[in-house]
Structure formats: structure tokens, C-alpha cells
Residue frames relative to the residue before (quaternion, step in Angstrom):
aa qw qx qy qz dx dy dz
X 1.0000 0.0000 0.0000 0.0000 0.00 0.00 0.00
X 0.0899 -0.7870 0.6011 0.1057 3.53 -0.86 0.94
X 0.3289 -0.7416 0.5643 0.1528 3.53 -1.29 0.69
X 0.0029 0.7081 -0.7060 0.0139 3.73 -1.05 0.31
X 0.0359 -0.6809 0.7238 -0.1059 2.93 -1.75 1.44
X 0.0743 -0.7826 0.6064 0.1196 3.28 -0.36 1.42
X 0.2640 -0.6970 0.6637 -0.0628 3.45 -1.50 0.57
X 0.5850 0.4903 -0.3285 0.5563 3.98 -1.06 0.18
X 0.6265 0.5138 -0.5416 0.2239 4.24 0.02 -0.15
X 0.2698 0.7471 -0.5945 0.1246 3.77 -1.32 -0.67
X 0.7357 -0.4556 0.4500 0.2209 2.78 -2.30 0.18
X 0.0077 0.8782 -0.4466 0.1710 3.55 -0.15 1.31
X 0.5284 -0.7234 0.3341 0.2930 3.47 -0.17 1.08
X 0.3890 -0.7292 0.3211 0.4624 3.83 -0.36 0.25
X 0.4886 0.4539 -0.3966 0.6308 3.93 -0.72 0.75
X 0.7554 0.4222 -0.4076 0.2916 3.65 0.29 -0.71
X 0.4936 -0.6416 0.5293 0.2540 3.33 -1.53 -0.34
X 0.0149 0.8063 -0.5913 0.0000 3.48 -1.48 0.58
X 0.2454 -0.7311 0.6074 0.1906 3.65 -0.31 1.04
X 0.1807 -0.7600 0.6231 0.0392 3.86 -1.51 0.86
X 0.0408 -0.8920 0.4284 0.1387 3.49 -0.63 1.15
X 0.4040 -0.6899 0.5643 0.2058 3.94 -0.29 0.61
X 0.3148 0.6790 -0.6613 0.0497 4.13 -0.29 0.08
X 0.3650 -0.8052 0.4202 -0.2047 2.82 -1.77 1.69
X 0.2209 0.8173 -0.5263 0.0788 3.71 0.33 0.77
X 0.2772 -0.5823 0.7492 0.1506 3.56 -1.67 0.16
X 0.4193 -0.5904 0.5889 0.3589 2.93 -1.92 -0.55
X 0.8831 -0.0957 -0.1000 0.4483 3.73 -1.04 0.10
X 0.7966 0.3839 -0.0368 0.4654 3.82 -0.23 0.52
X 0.5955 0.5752 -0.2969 0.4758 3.00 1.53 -0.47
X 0.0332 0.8296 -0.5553 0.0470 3.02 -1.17 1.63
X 0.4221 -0.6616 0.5011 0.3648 3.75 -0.72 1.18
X 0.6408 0.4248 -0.5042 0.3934 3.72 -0.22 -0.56
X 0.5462 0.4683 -0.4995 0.4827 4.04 0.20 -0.01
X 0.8181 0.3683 -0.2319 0.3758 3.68 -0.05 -0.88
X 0.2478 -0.6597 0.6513 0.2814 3.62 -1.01 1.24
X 0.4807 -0.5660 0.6551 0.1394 3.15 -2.06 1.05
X 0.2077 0.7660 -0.6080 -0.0195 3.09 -1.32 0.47
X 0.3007 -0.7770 0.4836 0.2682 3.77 -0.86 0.48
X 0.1448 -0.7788 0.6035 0.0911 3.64 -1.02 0.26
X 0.3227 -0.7936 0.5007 0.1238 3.39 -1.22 0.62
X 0.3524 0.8298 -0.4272 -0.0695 3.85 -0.52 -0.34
X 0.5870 -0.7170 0.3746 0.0315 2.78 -1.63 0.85
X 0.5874 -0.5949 0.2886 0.4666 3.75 -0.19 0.46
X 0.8293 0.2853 -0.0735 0.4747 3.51 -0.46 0.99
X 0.7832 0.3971 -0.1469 0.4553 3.23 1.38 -0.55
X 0.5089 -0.6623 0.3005 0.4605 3.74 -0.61 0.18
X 0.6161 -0.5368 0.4067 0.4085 3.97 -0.65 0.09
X 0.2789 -0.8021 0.5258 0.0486 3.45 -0.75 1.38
X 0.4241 -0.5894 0.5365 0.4299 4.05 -0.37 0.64
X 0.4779 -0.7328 0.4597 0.1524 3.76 -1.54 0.20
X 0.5979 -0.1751 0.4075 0.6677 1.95 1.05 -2.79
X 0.0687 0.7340 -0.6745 -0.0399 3.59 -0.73 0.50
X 0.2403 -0.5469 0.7989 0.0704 3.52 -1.97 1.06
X 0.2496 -0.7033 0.6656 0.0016 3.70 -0.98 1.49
X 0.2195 -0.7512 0.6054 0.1450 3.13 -1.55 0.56
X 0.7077 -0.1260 -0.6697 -0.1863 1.56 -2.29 1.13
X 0.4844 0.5553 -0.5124 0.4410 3.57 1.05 0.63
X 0.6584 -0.6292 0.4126 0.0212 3.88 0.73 0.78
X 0.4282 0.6792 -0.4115 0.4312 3.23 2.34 -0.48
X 0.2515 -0.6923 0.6730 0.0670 3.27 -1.70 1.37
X 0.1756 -0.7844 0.5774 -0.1433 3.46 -1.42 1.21
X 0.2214 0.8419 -0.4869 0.0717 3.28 0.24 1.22
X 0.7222 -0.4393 0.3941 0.3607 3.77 -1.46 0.17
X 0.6950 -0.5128 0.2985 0.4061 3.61 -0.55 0.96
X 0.8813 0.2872 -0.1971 0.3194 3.61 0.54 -1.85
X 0.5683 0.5804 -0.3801 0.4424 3.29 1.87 -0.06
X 0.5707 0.5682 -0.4594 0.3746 3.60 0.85 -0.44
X 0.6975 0.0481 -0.4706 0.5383 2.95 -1.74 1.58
X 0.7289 0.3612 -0.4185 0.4038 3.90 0.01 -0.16
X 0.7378 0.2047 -0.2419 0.5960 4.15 0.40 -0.82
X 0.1755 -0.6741 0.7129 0.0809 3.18 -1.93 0.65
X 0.1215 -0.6621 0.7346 0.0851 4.09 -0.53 1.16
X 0.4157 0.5924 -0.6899 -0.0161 3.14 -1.94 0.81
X 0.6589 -0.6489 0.3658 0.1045 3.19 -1.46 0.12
X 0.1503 -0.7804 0.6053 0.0450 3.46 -1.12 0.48
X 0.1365 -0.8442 0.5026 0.1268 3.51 0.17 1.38
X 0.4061 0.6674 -0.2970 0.5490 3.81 1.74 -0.59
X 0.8585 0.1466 -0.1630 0.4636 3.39 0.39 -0.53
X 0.3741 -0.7296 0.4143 0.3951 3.83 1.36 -0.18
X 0.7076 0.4861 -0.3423 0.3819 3.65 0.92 0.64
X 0.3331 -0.7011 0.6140 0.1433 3.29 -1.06 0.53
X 0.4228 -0.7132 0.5570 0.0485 3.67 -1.38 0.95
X 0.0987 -0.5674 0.8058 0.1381 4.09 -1.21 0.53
X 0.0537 0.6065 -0.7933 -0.0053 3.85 -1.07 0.30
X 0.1148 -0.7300 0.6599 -0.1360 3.50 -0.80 1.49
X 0.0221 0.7202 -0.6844 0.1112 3.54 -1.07 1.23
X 0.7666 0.1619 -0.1026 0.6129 3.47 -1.81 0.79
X 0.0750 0.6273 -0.7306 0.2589 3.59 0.32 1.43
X 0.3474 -0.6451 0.6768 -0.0715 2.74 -2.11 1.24
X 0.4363 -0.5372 0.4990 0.5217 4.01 -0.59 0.54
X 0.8275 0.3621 -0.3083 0.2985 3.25 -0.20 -1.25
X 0.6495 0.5112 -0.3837 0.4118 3.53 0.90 1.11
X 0.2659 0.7858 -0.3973 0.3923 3.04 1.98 1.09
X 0.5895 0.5676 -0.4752 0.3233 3.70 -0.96 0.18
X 0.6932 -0.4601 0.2978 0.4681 3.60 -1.55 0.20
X 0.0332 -0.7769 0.6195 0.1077 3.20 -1.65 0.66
X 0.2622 -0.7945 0.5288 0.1426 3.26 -0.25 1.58
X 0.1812 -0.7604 0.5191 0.3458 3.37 -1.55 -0.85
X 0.1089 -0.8046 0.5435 0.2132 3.97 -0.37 0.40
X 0.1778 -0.6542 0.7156 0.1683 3.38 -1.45 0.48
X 0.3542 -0.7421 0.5577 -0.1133 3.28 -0.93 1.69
X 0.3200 0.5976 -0.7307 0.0809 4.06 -0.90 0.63
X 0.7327 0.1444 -0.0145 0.6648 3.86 -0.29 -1.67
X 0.8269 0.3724 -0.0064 0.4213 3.56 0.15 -1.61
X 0.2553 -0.7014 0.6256 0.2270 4.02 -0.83 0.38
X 0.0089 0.7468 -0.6636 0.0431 3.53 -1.36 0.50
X 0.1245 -0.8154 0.5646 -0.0292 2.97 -0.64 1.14
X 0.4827 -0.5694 0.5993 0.2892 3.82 -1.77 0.59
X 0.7476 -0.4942 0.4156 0.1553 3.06 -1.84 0.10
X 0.3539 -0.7556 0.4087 0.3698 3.14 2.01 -0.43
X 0.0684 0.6882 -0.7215 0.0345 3.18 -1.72 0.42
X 0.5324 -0.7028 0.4652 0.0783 3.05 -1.68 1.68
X 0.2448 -0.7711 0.5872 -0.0270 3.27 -1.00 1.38
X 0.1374 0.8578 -0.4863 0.0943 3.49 -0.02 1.03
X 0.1182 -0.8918 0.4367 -0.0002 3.11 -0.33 1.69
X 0.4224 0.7611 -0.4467 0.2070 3.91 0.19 1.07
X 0.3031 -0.7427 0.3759 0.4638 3.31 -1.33 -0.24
């Protein structure tokens, strides 16, 4: 079983910036560097939409059309956690952003709310 607490959300001006952390444990055996990371977003009412996702082990990043060049996912295998760093936020990129770590099995965080207004 793997856990995720994501941490890093809030109320952010639009244009501004907000860095999202994912931290990951397990129980015996459990290694982060096995499990691709990925972040997801959603929206009231609506189903959760992938973002970004850093794969293992080549570390390839993969993001959603309107976030590319604005969000950066990466990773800390030293620390079991992976990162969303969001810049030049947009309202219409408000809503929960969870994270799942993915090998055989998905697991997913509790999410945190990104609210981007003035």
C-alpha cells in the first residue's frame, strides 16, 4: 500500500505561481523510483483530467497541451516525492490537484485546491 500527501495548494493571484508537493511512503519494500508520478486536476462536477506525468526510469515528462511551457512535474527519489511547479496561472486552472503514483496498482493523494484569482 502506498500513501500520498499532497501539500503546497491555495489562493494565488492570476499570473502568479505555486509549486505542489506529492510525498510518498509504503510499507516494507516500497520503492518510489519504481512508480511513474503523475499529477491530475479537477473540476467541480467533472471527472479528473491527467496534467503531467514523469515515467520511470527514463524520467520522460508528459504534459497536457494548455499546461505545457507553464507547469513543470519532477521528482525526488531521495526524498520519495515528486513536485507540480505551476507559473503564469490562469483562473481557469483552478480546482483540486491530486497526485497518483502508478506501477501494477494506482494510488492516489487526497488532492489539494489551487485557486487562481484576483
Amino acid at each position: 500500500q502506498v500513501q500520498l500527501v499532497e501539500s503546497g495548494g491555495g489562493l494565488v493571484q492570476p499570473g502568479g505561481s505555486l509549486r505542489l508537493s506529492c510525498e510518498a511512503s509504503g510499507g516494507s519494500g516500497f520503492t518510489f523510483s519504481r512508480y511513474s508520478m503523475s499529477w491530475y486536476r479537477q473540476y467541480p462536477g467533472k471527472e479528473r483530467e491527467l496534467v503531467a506525468t514523469i515515467s520511470v526510469p527514463s524520467n520522460f515528462t508528459n504534459y497536457a497541451h494548455d499546461v505545457s511551457g507553464r507547469f513543470t512535474i519532477s521528482r525526488d527519489n531521495a526524498k520519495n516525492a515528486a513536485y507540480l511547479h505551476m507559473t503564469h496561472l490562469k483562473s481557469e486552472f483552478s480546482g483540486i490537484y491530486s497526485c497518483q503514483a502508478k506501477r501494477k496498482d494506482s494510488y492516489w493523494g487526497q488532492g489539494t485546491q489551487v485557486t487562481a484569482s484576483s
